[in-house]
C-alpha positions in Angstrom: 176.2 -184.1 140.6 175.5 -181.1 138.1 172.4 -180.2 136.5 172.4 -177.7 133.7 168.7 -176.8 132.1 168.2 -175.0 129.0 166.3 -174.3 126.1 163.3 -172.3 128.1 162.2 -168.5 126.3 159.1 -166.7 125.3 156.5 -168.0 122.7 153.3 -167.5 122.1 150.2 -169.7 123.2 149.9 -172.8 120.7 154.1 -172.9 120.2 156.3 -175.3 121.0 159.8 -175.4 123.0 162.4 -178.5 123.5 163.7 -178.3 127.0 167.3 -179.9 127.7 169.4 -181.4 130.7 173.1 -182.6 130.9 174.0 -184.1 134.1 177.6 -184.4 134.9 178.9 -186.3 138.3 176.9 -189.4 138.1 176.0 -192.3 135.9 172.9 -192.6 134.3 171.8 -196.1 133.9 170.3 -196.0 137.4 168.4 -193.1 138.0 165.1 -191.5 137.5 165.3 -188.2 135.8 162.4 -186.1 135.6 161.1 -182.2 135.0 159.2 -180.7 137.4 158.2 -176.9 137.1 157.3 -174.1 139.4 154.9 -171.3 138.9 154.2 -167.7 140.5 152.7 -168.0 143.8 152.6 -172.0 143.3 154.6 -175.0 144.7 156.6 -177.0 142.8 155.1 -180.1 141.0 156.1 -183.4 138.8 155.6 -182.6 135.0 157.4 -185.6 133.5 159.8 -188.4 134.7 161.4 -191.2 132.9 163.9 -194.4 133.9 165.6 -197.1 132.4 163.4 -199.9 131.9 160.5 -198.1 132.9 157.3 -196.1 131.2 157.5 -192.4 131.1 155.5 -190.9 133.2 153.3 -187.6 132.8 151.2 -185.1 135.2 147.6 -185.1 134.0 148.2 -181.4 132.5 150.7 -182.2 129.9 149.7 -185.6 128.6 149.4 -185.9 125.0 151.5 -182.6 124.4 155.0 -182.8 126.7 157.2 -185.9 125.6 160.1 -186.5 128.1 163.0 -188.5 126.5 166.8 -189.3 127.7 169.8 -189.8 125.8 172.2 -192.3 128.3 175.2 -191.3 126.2 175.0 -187.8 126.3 173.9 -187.9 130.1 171.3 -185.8 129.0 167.4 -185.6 128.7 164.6 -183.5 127.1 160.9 -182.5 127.7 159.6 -181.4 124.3 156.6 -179.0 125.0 153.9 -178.8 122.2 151.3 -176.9 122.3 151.8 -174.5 124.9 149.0 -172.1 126.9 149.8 -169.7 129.2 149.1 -171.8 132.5 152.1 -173.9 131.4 154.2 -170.6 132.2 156.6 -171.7 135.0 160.1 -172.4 135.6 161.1 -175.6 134.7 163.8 -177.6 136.9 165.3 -181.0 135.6 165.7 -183.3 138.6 167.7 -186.5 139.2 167.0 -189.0 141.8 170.1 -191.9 142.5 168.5 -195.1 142.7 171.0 -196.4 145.0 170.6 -193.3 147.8 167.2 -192.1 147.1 169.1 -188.4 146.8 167.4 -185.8 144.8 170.0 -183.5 142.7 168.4 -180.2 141.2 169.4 -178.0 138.1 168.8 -174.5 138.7 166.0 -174.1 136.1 164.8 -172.4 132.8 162.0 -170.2 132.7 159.4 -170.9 130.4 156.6 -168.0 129.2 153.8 -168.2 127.5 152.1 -165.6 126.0 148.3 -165.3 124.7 
């Protein structure tokens, strides 16, 4: 199973970026995919996950101005990030968890900066 992020940059407090993820290697009707991010000095932690038949789900942080969403026929999904401030500055890793195993499969991440 592949991961492959993109779509992270610099903007300015207040922007807006759309985060994307293909996954290759596995099908997708099964599975919880989700963004998580990692800041300087911090560990890693849940921003946004989302599942078939299920609601998306969204740290406290972000709600109301991240949207996660999946395409099933691309194999790929997005975390549209409105509204940025600089504490959302991180590098953001697009995760997918197998339903069937329980495995976890990582991308290698996008930075994301957010200037004031």
């Amino acid at each position: 199973v592949q991961l492959v992020e993109s779509g992270g940059g610099l903007v300015q407090a207040g922007g807006s970026l759309r985060l994307s993820c293909v996954a290759s290697g596995t099908t997708f009707s099964m599975v919880t995919m989700g963004w998580y991010r990692q800041a300087p000095g911090k560990e890693r932690e849940l921003v946004a996950t989302i599942a078939n038949g299920r609601s998306a789900n969204y740290a406290d942080s972000v709600k109301g101005r991240f949207t996660i969403s999946k395409d099933n026929a691309k194999k790929m999904v997005y975390l549209q990030l409105n509204n940025l401030k600089p504490e959302d500055t991180a590098v953001y890793y697009c995760k997918i968890r197998a339903w069937s195993t329980a495995r976890d499969y990582w991308g290698q991440g996008t930075l994301v900066t957010v200037s004031s």
